[in-house]
C-alpha positions, 0 to 999 in steps of 0.5 A: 596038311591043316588036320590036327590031331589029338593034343598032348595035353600036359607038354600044351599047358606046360608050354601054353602053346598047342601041341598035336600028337602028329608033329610032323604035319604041323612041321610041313605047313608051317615050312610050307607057308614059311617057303611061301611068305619068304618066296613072296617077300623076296619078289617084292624086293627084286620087284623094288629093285628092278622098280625106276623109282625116278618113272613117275608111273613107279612112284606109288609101286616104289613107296607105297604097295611094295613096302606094305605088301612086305610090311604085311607079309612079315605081320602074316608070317609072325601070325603065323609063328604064334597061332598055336598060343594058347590064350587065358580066359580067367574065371573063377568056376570049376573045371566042370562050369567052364566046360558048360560054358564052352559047350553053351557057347559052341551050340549057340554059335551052331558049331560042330564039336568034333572032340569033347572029352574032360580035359578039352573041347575042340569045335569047327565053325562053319564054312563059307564062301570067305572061310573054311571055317576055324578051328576052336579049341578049348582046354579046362582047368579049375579058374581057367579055360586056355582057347586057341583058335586056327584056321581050317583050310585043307591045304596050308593053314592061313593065320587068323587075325581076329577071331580068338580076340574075339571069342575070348572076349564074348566068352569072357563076358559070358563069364562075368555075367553067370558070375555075377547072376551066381553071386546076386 
């Protein structure tokens, strides 16, 4: 469920969101997931229910681990709802210097680019014992690149949490300092 197939490139940037030619197995993980978060949240509810919030043994359960484990669960499904946003790295080089960019940037994270073509880049970081690994990708426009980083697991995608922040921050300062050699 997690393969993503070829981008429709002008519908992704029109919309800033990541659209795959193969809808409709984004449709069955998303509903997947989606059954899975909201099956969870209402057994912590009936669990908060059936709780005897008077029991001191319940007390901590009651207050504390049942309201954030449904606090965390709706921040996860709402992750999930915005995972295929496309973010903005501004920079003022061509569409061909933020490709290098990207290219330099995957090899010496050693990831393995597993489509390149003249309009995007889509690399796989590697895989370990806490991840499958993310799937990076990057779309190129003069004084753009749109990244958008998704989790690569095999059956239901889990949303990522921090690392397009930060990709798109070491990529931005790999900008700011290839600007700055440019222009001394």
């Amino acid at each position: 469920m997690a393969f993503v197939d070829n981008i429709v490139l002008e519908k992704t940037i029109h919309n800033r969101r990541l659209y795959f030619k193969a809808y409709w197995l984004e449709l069955m993980d998303s509903f997947v997931f989606y059954l899975k978060a909201s099956s969870f949240v209402i057994c912590m509810l009936l669990l908060y229910w059936e709780a005897n919030i008077k029991n001191t043994n319940d007390l901590v359960l009651g207050y504390f681990i049942l309201p954030f484990l449904i606090i965390f669960t709706v921040f996860l499904i709402v992750k999930k709802y915005n995972e295929r946003n496309l973010n903005l790295i501004a920079s003022p080089f061509d569409q061909k210097t933020n490709r290098k960019i990207a290219v330099e940037k995957a090899k010496k994270e050693g990831w393995k680019i597993a489509y390149n073509n003249r309009d995007y880049l889509r690399a796989r970081t590697g895989t370990d014992l806490a991840s499958w690994g993310h799937q990076v990708t990057f779309i190129f426009e003069d004084n753009k690149i749109y990244l958008n980083v998704i989790r690569d697991n095999p059956l239901v995608r889990i949303p990522v949490f921090f690392t397009g922040r930060q990709i798109k921050k070491e990529i931005g300062k790999e900008i700011k300092s290839l600007h700055s050699t440019v222009h001394i």
